[in-house]
N, C-alpha and C positions, 0 to 999 in steps of 0.2 A: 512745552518748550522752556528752557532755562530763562529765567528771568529776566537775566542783566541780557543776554542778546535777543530776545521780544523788545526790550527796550532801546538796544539800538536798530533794530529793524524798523523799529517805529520813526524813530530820529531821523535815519537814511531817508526814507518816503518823503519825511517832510520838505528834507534837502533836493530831494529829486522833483518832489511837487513842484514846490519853486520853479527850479529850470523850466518843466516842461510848461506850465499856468503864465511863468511871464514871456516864454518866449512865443507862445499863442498868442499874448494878449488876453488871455484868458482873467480879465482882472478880479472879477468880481471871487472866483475858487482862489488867485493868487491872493488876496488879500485875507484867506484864511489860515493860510501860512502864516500868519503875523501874530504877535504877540500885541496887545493891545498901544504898548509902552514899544513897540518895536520901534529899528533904528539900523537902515542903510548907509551903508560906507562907502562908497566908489571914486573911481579919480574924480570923475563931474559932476557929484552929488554926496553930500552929506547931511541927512537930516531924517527925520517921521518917516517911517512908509508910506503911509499915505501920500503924503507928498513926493514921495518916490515915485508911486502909482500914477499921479499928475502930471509930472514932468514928463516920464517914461514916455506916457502918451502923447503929449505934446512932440516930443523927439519922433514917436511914429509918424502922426502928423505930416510931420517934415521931412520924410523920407530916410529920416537915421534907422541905421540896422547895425544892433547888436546882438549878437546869441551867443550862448554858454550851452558847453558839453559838457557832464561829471565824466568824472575817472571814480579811483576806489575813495575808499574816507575811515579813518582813524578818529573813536568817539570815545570819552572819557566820561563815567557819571559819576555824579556828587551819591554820596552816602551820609549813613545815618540821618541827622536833620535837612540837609542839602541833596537826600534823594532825586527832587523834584528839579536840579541842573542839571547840565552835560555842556561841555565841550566838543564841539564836532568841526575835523578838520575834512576838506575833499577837496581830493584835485580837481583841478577847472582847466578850462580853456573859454576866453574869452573873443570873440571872433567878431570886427567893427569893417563893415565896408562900403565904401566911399568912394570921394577922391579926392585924394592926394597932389598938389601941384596939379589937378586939371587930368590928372591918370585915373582909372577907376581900379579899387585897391581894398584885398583883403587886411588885417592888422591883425593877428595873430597874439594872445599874451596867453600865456600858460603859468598856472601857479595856483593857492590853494584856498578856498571859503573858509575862513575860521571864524565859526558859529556859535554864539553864547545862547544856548536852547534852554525854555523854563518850561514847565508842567504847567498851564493853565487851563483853569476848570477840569482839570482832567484828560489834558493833548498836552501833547510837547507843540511848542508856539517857539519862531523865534524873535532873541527877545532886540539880537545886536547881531549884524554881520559886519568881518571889518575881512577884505579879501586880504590876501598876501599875493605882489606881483611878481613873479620869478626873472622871468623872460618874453621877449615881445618879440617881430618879427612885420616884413610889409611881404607882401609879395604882390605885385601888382596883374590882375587876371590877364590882362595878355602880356606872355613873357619878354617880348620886344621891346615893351612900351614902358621901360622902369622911370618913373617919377623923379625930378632932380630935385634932391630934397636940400632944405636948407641947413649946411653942416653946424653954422652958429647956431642957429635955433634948434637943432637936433641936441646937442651937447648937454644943451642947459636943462632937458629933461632926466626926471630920476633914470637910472639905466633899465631896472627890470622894466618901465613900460615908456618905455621913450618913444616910440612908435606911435602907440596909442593915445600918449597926450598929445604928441603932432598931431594927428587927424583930431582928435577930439580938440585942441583950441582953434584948430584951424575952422570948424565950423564953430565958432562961439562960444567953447564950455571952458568954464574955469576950471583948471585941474587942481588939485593938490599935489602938494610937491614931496611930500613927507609918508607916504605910507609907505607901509612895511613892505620889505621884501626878500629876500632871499637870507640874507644874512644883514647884519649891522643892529646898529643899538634900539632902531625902531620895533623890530620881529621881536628880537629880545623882551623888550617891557610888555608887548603884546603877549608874550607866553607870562610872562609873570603876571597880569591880567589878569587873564583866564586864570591860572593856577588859585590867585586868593577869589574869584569869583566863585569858582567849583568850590572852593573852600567853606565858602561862606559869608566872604566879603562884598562889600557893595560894588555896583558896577558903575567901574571907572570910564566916562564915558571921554 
């Protein structure tokens, strides 16, 4: 098989592992996904994997439910000296259900994984995920019963995942307000990121 796509065949897997190990619970295989230095990005968590791993659980605990679907994914590897990176983007859907004002409610956000992937000990590990939120969506499981949401409060959430910060601070999560999304100056510096990391630059965390 040609090199460069063995290599991202391998990449993909990792991507995929992920989804299917943490949306199991599967921690103990999900935290081999990681790169030792690894580092989660999400609206209600920034920091360590591991600590990612912590929380997550805690969230199960408490009856939170999130899962992620892939779609395709577009992977970039570093050469010569910088073999040993990639760039990996894939589409997602991120699926949180709950409820809403007292409604019980799927939150739908669609948009892409952008994965800073490093070769360690001889696997692709990763090292930084920072999602991109496109668009978001509620639809609440019985169609009659749509949740009166708060429009002030709705507003003030980013647009790509406005949805999903609602339910997410509605039960207790700090969201951030600033990730990237579909377009604007945040996505931007994020592709220039990645560009000097595959490069050879240090990562801009």
């Amino acid at each position: 098989m040609d090199t460069t796509l063995n290599e991202e065949l391998l990449i993909r897997r990792l991507v995929e592992r992920w989804a299917v190990w943490r949306d199991a619970g599967d921690w103990k295989r999900f935290a081999t996904c990681w790169h030792p230095d690894g580092v989660m990005m999400a609206t209600w968590f920034q920091g360590p994997y591991k600590e990612f791993i912590r929380v997550t659980q805690e969230g199960w605990a408490k009856g939170v439910s999130i899962l992620h679907f892939l779609g395709g994914s577009a992977i970039e590897l570093g050469t010569g000296a910088n073999a040993g990176r990639a760039i990996a983007q894939t589409k997602m859907t991120i699926s949180q259900r709950g409820l809403v004002e007292g409604v019980p409610c799927d939150i739908v956000c669609t948009g892409r994984f952008y994965d800073f992937v490093t070769k360690h000990e001889g696997e692709w590990k990763l090292l930084h995920r920072q999602p991109i939120y496109e668009k978001d969506r509620i639809d609440p499981l019985d169609p009659a019963a749509a949740p009166k949401l708060d429009a002030t409060r709705l507003a003030g959430f980013p647009e790509g995942y406005r949805h999903l910060a609602y339910i997410q601070t509605g039960i207790g999560y700090r969201v951030k307000l600033d990730m990237p999304m579909l377009k604007g100056a945040v996505v931007e510096e994020l592709y220039r990121r990645g560009a000097r990391w595959l490069a050879g630059g240090a990562l801009e965390r």
